[in-house]
C-alpha positions in Angstrom: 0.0 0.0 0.0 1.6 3.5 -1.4 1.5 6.1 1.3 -1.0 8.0 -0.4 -3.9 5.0 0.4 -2.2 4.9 3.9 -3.1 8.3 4.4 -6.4 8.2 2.8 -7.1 4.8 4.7 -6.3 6.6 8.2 -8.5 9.6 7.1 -11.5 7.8 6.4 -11.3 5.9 9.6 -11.1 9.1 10.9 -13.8 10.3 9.5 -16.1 7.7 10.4 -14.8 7.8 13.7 -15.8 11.3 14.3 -19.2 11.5 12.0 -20.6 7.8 13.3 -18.8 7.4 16.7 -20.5 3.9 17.1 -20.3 2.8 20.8 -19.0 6.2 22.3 -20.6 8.6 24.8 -22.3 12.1 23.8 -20.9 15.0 24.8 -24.0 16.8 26.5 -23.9 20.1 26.4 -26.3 22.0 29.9 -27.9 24.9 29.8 -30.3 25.0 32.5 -32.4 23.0 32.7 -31.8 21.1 29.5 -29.5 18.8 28.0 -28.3 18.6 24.2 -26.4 15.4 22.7 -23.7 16.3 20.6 -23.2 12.5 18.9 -20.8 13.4 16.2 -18.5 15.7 14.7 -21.3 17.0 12.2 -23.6 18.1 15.6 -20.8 19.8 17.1 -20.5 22.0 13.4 -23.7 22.9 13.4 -24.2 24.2 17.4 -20.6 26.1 17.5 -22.3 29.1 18.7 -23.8 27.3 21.8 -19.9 26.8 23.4 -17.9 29.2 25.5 -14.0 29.4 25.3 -14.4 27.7 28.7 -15.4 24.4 27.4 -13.4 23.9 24.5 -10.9 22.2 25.7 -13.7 19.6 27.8 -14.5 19.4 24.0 -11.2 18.9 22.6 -10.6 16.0 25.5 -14.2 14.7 23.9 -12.6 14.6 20.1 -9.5 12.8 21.6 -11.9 10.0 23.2 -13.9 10.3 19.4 -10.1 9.0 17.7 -8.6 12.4 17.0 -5.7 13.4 18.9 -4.6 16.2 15.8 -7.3 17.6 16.4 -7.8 17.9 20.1 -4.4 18.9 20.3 -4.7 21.9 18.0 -7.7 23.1 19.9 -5.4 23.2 22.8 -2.4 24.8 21.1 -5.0 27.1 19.8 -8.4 27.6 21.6 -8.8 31.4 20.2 -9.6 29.2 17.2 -12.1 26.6 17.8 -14.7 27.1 15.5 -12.1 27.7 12.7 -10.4 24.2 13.6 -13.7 22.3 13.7 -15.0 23.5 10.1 -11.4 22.7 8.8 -11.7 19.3 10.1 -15.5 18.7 9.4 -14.6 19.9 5.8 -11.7 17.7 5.1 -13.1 14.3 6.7 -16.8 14.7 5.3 -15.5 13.8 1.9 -14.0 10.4 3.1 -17.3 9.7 5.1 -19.7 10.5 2.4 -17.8 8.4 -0.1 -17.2 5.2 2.2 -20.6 6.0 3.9 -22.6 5.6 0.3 -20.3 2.2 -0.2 -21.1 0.6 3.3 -24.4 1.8 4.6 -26.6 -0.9 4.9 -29.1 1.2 6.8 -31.2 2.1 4.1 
């Protein structure tokens, strides 16, 4: 295997560990007196604006427990940068998890 299908190998197990974290724990995200599930990297995209600078690095511990360590780390390094460093991620992994998604789904 050429390093180039290494790479893409790792990235879509990546991917599907972040978008369809089979067998992991939620983050749940509080605010008063309710409770939001954030399953998957896709979830936490779309409610960015629902985190304080507080939590992101509870978040960034949550990604590490997802499968990616880049990631968590770079929200560390960086946490001025959070939202930037989740759409760069979401957009470079959805690719791989759409395309392996459509070959392996058996859901449907």
């Amino acid at each position: 295997m050429g390093l180039y299908n290494k790479k893409k190998t790792e990235l879509f197990r990546l991917a599907i560990s972040l978008f369809d974290p089979a067998g992991k724990n939620p983050h749940y995200q509080n605010r008063g007196s309710s409770s939001i599930a954030i399953k998957n990297m896709a979830e936490l995209r779309d409610n960015l604006d629902m985190f304080t600078k507080d939590e992101f690095i509870w978040l960034a511990s949550w990604i590490e427990y997802l499968g990616d360590k880049e990631t968590a780390a770079r929200i560390r390094e960086t946490p001025d940068k959070f939202a930037e460093v989740i759409v760069e991620r979401h957009e470079e992994l959805q690719e791989f998890f759409n395309t392996g998604n459509r070959a392996t789904d058996r859901r449907k």
